[in-house]
C-alpha positions, 0 to 999 in steps of 0.5 A: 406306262404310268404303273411301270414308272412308278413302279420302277422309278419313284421311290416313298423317301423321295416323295417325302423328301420333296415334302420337306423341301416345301414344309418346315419340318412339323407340317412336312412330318405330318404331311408324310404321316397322313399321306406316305404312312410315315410316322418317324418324322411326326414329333413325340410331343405332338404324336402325344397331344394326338393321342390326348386330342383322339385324333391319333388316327388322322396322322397315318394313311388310313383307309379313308384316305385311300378311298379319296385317292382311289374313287379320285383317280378311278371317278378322273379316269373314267371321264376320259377312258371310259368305267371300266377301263378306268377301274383297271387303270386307276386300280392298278395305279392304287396298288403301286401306292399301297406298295409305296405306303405300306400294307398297313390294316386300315389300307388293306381293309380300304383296298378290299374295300374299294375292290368289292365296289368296282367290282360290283360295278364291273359285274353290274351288281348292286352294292350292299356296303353292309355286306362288304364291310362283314365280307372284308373283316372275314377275309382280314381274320381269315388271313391273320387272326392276330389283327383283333389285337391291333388298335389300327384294325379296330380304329379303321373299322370303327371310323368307317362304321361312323361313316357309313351309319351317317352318309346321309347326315351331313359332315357334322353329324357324320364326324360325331358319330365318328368321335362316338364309335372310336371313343372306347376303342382310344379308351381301351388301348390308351387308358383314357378319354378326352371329353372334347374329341367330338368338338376337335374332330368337328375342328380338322376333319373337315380338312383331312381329304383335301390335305391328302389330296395336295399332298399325293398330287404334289410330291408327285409334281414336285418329281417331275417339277420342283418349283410346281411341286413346291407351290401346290404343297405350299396351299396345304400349309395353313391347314396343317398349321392349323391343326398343330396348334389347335392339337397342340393347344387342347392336347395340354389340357389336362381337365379335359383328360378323363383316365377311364378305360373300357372293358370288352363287356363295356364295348360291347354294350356301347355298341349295343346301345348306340346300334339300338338308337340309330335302328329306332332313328332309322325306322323314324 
C-alpha cells in the first residue's frame, strides 16, 4: 500500500514545493538540492561559493544521503516487521525515492551499495565493504564507461573512500579525511583548490544527515498535514542558514582560493601516498 502511493500519488515538484511554502526561498532551494536532487532552485552566487568553499558535493542527493534514509527506514522497520521483511519493505520504499530524485551516479553506487549489505544479511554472509565497493565500480563501468568522466562518480566514490578508511576514527577525523580524498578531484575538474576545505567541512557536515533526515520526512508530512509539515522543516531552518552564511562568508575569500589543477599522474600518486600512511597507520 505505502509503495503504490507513493508511487502513484507523490510527485518531486510537490514535495519540493512544500519546501518552499515552509523556507524562504535560499534555505528552501538548498533543502531541495540535498534531499530531492534539485539544483535549479539553488543560487549561481551560492552554487559558486560551494564550489570555491569544496563543499559542492553536499548540495546534491549524494550517496551518502541515500545510505541515511535507507539503513534509516530498513534499521525503523525491522523493530516492528522483523529483518527480512524489513529490507524487502524498506528497500522497496528506497527505489520509489531514487525514481522520484533521479538515477543520479552518486545514488546509484549507494542503491547497489546498500543492495550487496542487506543482501548479505539476508544470505547470513559476512560483509567486506572493501569488496563491495570494487564489485559496484565494476558493475558501474560495465554498464556506462563514460562514468569515468563525470565528476559526481569520482566525488561519490572519493567521499565514501574517506569514509569508509576512518569509521573507527570519529566524526572529525572522518570529515578530514574526507576533505583529503575529494581534494584533487575539486582541483582536476575546477582548476583550483581551497586551503580551508578540511576546516569548513569540519563546520557543516556534521549537520548534513540531520537536514536530510527532516527534509524527507517533512515534505512527506507536510502531503499529508501542512501545518505539521511546515513545523519539522521549520527545525532545519537554522542549520541551513547557517551554513549559507558561513559559505557565503569563506566563499569570497580569495587569499584562500589556490588556482592549481592536478594531473592523473598527480592523482595517482596522492592516493598512493595517502593509501601508504593509512596502511603503516593500520599495522600501528
Amino acid at each position: 500500500i505505502v509503495w503504490f502511493l507513493i508511487y502513484k500519488f507523490i510527485k518531486r515538484s510537490d514535495l519540493i514545493w512544500v519546501t518552499q511554502r515552509a523556507l524562504p526561498s535560499g534555505e528552501a532551494g538548498l533543502l531541495a538540492g540535498m534531499v530531492w536532487g534539485e539544483k535549479g532552485l539553488i543560487s549561481k552566487d551560492l552554487n559558486n561559493f560551494l564550489k570555491n568553499t569544496g563543499l559542492v558535493h553536499i548540495v546534491v542527493v549524494s550517496g551518502a544521503n541515500l545510505m541515511i534514509i535507507g539503513r534509516g527506514i530498513i534499521e525503523s522497520l525491522a523493530k516492528i516487521l522483523g529483518r527480512k521483511m524489513a529490507i524487502v519493505t524498506g528497500g522497496g520504499i528506497v527505489i520509489l525515492y531514487v525514481n522520484l530524485v533521479g538515477w543520479q551516479i552518486p545514488v546509484v553506487r549507494a542503491v547497489l551499495f546498500l543492495a550487496i549489505y542487506y543482501w548479505a544479511q539476508i544470505l547470513g554472509r559476512q560483509f567486506k565493504s572493501g569488496r563491495a565497493l570494487f564489485l559496484v565500480v565494476l558493475m558501474m563501468f560495465l554498464a556506462d564507461y563514460k562514468i569515468f568522466t563525470e565528476i559526481s562518480f569520482w566525488l561519490s566514490i572519493a567521499t565514501f573512500l574517506g569514509v569508509l578508511l576512518s569509521q573507527k576514527e570519529g566524526s572529525i577525523k572522518s570529515t578530514i579525511w574526507v576533505s583529503i580524498f575529494i581534494l584533487p578531484i575539486l582541483s582536476i575538474f575546477f582548476g583550483k583548490i581551497s586551503i580551508l576545505t578540511p576546516v569548513i567541512n569540519l563546520g557543516v557536515l556534521f549537520m548534513v544527515e540531520v537536514i536530510t533526515i527532516i527534509g524527507f520526512f517533512g515534505s512527506l508530512l507536510g502531503l499529508l498535514w501542512d501545518g505539521a509539515g511546515r513545523f519539522v522543516l521549520s527545525m532545519s531552518y537554522p542549520m541551513l542558514r547557517y551554513l549559507i552564511e558561513l559559505v557565503g562568508m569563506t566563499g569570497k575569500w580569495r587569499w584562500t582560493q589556490l588556482n592549481f589543477q592536478f594531473n592523473w599522474m598527480m592523482l595517482v600518486g596522492w592516493y598512493l601516498v595517502v593509501g601508504a600512511y593509512w596502511y603503516e597507520k593500520k599495522k600501528i
